[in-house]
C-alpha positions in Angstrom: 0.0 0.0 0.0 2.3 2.8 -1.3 0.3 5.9 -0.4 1.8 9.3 0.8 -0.5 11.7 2.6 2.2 13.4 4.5 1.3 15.8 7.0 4.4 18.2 6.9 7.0 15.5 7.3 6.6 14.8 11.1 7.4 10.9 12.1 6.8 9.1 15.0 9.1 5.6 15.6 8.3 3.5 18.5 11.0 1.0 19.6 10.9 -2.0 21.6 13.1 -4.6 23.3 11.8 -6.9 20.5 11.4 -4.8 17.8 12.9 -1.4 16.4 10.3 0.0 13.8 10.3 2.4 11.1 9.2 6.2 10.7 5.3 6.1 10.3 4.3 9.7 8.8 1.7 11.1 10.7 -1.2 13.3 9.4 -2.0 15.1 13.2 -1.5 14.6 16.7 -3.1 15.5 20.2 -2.1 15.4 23.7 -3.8 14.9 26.5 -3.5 14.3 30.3 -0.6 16.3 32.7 -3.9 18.2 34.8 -3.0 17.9 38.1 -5.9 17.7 40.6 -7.0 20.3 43.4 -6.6 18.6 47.0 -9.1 19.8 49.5 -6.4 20.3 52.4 -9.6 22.6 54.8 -9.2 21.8 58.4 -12.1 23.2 60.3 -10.2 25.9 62.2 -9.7 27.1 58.6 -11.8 30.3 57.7 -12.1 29.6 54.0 -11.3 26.4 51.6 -7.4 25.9 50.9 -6.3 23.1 48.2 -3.3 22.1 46.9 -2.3 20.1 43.5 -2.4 16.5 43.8 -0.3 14.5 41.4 -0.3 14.6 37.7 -2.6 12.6 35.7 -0.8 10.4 32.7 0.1 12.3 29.5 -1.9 10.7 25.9 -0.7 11.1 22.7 -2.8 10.4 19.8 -1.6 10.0 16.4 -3.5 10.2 13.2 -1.6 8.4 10.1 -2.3 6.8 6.8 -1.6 3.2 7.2 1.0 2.9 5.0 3.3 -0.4 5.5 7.7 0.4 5.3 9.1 -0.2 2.2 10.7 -3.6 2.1 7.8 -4.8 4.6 4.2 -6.9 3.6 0.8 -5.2 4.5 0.1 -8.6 7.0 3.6 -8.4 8.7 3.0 -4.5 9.3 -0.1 -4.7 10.6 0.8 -7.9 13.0 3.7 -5.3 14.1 1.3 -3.0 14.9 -1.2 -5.4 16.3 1.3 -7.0 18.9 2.7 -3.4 20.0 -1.0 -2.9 21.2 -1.7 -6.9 22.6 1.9 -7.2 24.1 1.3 -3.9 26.1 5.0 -4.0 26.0 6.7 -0.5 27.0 8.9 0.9 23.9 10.6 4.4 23.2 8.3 7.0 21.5 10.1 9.6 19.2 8.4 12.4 17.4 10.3 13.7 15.0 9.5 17.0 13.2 11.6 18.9 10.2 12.7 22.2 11.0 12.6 23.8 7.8 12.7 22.6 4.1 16.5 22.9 4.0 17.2 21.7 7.4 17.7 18.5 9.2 14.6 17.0 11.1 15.0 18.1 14.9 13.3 15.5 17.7 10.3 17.2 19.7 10.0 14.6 22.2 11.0 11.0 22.8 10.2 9.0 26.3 8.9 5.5 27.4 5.6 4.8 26.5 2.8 2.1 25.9 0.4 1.7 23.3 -3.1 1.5 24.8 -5.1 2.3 21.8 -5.0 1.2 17.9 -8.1 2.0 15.4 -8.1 1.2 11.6 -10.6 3.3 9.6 -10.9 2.9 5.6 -13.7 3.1 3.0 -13.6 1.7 -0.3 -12.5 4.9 -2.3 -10.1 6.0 0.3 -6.9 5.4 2.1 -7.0 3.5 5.4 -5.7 5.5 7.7 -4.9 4.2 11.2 -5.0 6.2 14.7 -2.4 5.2 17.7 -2.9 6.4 21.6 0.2 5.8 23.6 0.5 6.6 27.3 3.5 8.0 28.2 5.4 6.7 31.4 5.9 9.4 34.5 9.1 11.3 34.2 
C-alpha cells in the first residue's frame, strides 16, 4: 500500500526490546493528560477552603496516520507489528520527530517511554486507510 499523505513530514518511531520500527508519517497529533488535581487540604479551624495540586494525571498522545506499510515490509507483517505493540502492552521508546525547515535536518520534539493503549483502523472503499495510535507515556 504505497500511499503518501504526508502531513508536513513529522514521524513518530516507536522502539521496543523486540522490535525497532520504522518512521510512520503522521497526518495530526493531540495530547492529553498532565492536569494535576485540586486537593481539598480545609481543616475546620480554617476560615475559607485551601487546596493544593495533587499528582499529575498520565500524558496521551494520539496519532492520526495513513496506514501505510515500510518499504521492504508486507501489509500482514506490518499490521501484525502494529497489532502485537497494542496486545503485548509492551513498553517501547516514542520519538516524534518534526523537520525544521525545508532545508534543514529534522529536529526530535519529544521521545520518552511509553505504551500503546489504543489502535483504530478506519478505511472506505474509495479511500486510504488511515490508522490512529494512543500511547501513554510513562511518569518522568
Amino acid at each position: 500500500m504505497a500511499l503518501a499523505y504526508p502531513f508536513n513530514g513529522a514521524t513518530l518511531t516507536f522502539d521496543t526490546a523486540s522490535l525497532s520500527s520504522q518512521p510512520i508519517t503522521i497526518r495530526s497529533w493531540s495530547t492529553s493528560g498532565g492536569e494535576r488535581p485540586e486537593i481539598d487540604i480545609t481543616t475546620t479551624g480554617d476560615t475559607y477552603r485551601k487546596t493544593m495540586p495533587g499528582l499529575e494525571s498520565p500524558i496521551f498522545y494520539s496519532f492520526e496516520c495513513v496506514y501505510q506499510s515500510p518499504a521492504g515490509v508486507s501489509d500482514s507483517a506490518w499490521k501484525a507489528i502494529l497489532d502485537s505493540w497494542h496486545d503485548d502492552c509492551e513498553k517501547g521508546v516514542l520519538t516524534l520527530t518534526i523537520p525544521t525547515s525545508c532545508t534543514e535536518t529534522d529536529a526530535v520534539a519529544f521521545s520518552g517511554n511509553a505504551w500503546v493503549t489504543g489502535l483504530t483502523f478506519e478505511g472506505s472503499m474509495d479511500s486510504a486507510v488511515s490508522m490512529s495510535i494512543t500511547f501513554m507515556m510513562e511518569a518522568s
